[in-house]
N, C-alpha and C positions, 0 to 999 in steps of 0.2 A: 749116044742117042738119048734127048732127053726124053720123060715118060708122057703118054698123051692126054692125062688125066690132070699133072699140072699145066702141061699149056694149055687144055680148055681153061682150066679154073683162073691161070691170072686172065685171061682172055673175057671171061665173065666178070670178073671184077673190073675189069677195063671199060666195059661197054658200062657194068652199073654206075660207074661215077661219072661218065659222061654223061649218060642220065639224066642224074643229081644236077648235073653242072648246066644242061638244056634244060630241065626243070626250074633251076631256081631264079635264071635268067628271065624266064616266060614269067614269072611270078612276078619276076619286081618290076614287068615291064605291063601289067594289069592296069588297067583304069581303078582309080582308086571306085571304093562303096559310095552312088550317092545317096543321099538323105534326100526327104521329100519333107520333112522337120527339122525348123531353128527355132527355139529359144533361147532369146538373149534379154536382159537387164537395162533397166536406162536407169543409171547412176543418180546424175545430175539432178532427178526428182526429188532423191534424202532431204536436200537443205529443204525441202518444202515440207518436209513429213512426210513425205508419198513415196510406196513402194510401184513402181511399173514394170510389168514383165509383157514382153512381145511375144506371142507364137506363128512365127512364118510358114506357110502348112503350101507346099506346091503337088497339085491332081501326081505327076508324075516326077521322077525324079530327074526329070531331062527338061521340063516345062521353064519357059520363061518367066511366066505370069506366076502369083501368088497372091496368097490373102493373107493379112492379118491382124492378128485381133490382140487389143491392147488392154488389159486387164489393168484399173488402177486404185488402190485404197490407200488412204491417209490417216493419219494417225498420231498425234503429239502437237508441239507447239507452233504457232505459225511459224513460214519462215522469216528468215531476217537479214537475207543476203539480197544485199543491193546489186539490182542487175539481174537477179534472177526471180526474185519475190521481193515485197514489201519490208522497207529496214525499217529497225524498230525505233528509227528518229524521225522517220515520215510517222510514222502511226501517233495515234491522242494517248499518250500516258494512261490514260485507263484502258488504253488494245495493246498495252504490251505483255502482257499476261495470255494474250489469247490462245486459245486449246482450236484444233480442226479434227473434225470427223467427216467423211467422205471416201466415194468412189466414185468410177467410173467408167469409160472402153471407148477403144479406139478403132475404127473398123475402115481396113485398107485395103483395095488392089494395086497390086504394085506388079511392073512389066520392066525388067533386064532388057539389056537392049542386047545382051549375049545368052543363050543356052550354055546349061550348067556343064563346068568341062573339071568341077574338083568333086568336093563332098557333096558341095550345094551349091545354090546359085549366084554368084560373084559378080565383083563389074559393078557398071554404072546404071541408075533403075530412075524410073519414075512411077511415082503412086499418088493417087489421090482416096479421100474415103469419109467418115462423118467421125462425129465424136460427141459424147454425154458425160456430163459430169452434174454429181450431188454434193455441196459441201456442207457439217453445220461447224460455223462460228461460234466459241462462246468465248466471256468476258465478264471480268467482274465490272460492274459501275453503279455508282448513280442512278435513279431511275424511280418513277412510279409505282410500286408495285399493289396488286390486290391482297387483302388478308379480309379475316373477320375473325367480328369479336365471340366474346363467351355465348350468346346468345344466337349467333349465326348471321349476321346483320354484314354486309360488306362495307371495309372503306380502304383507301388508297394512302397509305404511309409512303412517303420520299426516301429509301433510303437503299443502301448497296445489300447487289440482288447479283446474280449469275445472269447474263442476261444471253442470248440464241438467237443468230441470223444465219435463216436459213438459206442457200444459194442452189438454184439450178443453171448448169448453161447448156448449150447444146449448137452444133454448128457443122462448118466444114474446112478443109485443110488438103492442098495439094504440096508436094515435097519433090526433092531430088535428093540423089543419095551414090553414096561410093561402099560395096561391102568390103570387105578385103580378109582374104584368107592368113591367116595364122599358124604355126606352126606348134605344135598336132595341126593338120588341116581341118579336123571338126572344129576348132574354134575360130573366129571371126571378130573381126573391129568395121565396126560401120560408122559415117558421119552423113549426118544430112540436114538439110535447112529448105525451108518453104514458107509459104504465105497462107494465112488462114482469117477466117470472120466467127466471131460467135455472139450468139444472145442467149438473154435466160432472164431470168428475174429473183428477186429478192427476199424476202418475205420475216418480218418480226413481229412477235405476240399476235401472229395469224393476220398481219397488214402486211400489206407490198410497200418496200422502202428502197431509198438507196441505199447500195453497200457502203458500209465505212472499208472494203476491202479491194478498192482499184486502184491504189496507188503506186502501178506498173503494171504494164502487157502479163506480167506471170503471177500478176495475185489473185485470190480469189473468186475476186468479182466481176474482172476485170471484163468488157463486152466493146465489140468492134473489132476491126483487122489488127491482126497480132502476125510475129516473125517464129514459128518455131523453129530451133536447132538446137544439136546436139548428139550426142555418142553413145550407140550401144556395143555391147558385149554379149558373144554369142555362142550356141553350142549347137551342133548339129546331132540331131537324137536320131 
C-alpha cells in the first residue's frame, strides 16, 4: 500500500506543471504591446547635409489616424549627388565650396487604411500636411564689397568676400506609403512617394534675388511642384 502523502505530492506537482504549460501557452498567444510612438530616420537627407527625424504619435494605440511632425536641420557642405541635390558640375566654380545652415518641419496627418494589429500601425496609409524650411547658403566669390577707410568714409573694393543667400520656402505635400513590420516587431521600414508645391523667396545683402540654388526638384531653392520619395527606418517607443 503505497503512502497518501506521496501520492498527493506527485499529484501537486502534476497539476503545477500543467499550470506552467496552460500559462505559458496563454502567454505566447497575447497580442503583442502596442505603441502609440514611432520614431524613425530618413537616411537619404545626409547626402544633402540634413539630418531628418519623424515622430509618428497615434491619440490611441488601436487609432488609424496619426500625426506627424518632421523635425529637420542641416549642416555641412552642399550636396553633390546628382538626382537627389545639385552636382557639383551643374554649380558655377565659385558654389562649389558652398557650406548650408538650416532647418525646418514637416507636419502630417496620415490615415491607415487598417487598424493597428502589431506594435504599431502597419499597412498601406495616406497623408497629407504643410512644410517650412530656412536655409543660409554661403560661398566664397567675387563681389562688391563695403569697407572704410582710416577716417570712417565708406567705399566699395571688388574683391573675394564670403558671401550669404538666404532661403525661405514653405508649401504643401500629399504622400502614399507602405509601413512594414520588422523583426523585433518595434522596428519598421517604410517607403513612400507623393506630389508637392512650394514657394518662398530668396534674399542676399538684405535684397530678394534669385537663387543660384535650383538646379533640381531637391536643391535648395528649388520652388514649384516637386516628387518626394523615399525610406524610413523606425522604432516603436
Amino acid at each position: 500500500m503505497k503512502p497518501v502523502g506521496s501520492f498527493a505530492g506527485r499529484r501537486a506537482w502534476r497539476l503545477a506543471a500543467a499550470g506552467l504549460l496552460l500559462a505559458g501557452r496563454a502567454h505566447g498567444q497575447e497580442a503583442p504591446v502596442r505603441r502609440a510612438l514611432v520614431v524613425k530616420v530618413l537616411p537619404q537627407y545626409l547626402v544633402m547635409s540634413g539630418l531628418w527625424l519623424e515622430a509618428e504619435y497615434r491619440a490611441t494605440p488601436q487609432a488609424r489616424q496619426a500625426v506627424t511632425l518632421t523635425p529637420q536641420l542641416y549642416a555641412g557642405p552642399v550636396g553633390r549627388t546628382t538626382g537627389m541635390t545639385s552636382s557639383s558640375q551643374a554649380r558655377p566654380p565659385a558654389l562649389a565650396d558652398a557650406q548650408v545652415r538650416g532647418a525646418g518641419l514637416h507636419v502630417q496627418h496620415r490615415r491607415y487604411r487598417r487598424p493597428a494589429a502589431a506594435a504599431y500601425a502597419a499597412g498601406l496609409y495616406a497623408s497629407y500636411g504643410l512644410t517650412f524650411q530656412h536655409f543660409k547658403v554661403s560661398h566664397e566669390g567675387l563681389g562688391w564689397q563695403e569697407l572704410r577707410d582710416p577716417f570712417g568714409l565708406a567705399y566699395f573694393e571688388y574683391t573675394t568676400a564670403r558671401h550669404t543667400e538666404a532661403i525661405t520656402r514653405y508649401g504643401a505635400t500629399a504622400q502614399v506609403g507602405y509601413q512594414l513590420p520588422l523583426t523585433p516587431q518595434r522596428f519598421s521600414l517604410e517607403v513612400y512617394a507623393g506630389a508637392g508645391w512650394r514657394t518662398g523667396h530668396s534674399r542676399k545683402n538684405g535684397a530678394e534675388v534669385v537663387s543660384q540654388y535650383t538646379t533640381g526638384p531637391s536643391d535648395y531653392g528649388h520652388q514649384g511642384f516637386y516628387f518626394p520619395a523615399g525610406f524610413k527606418l523606425g522604432v516603436a517607443l
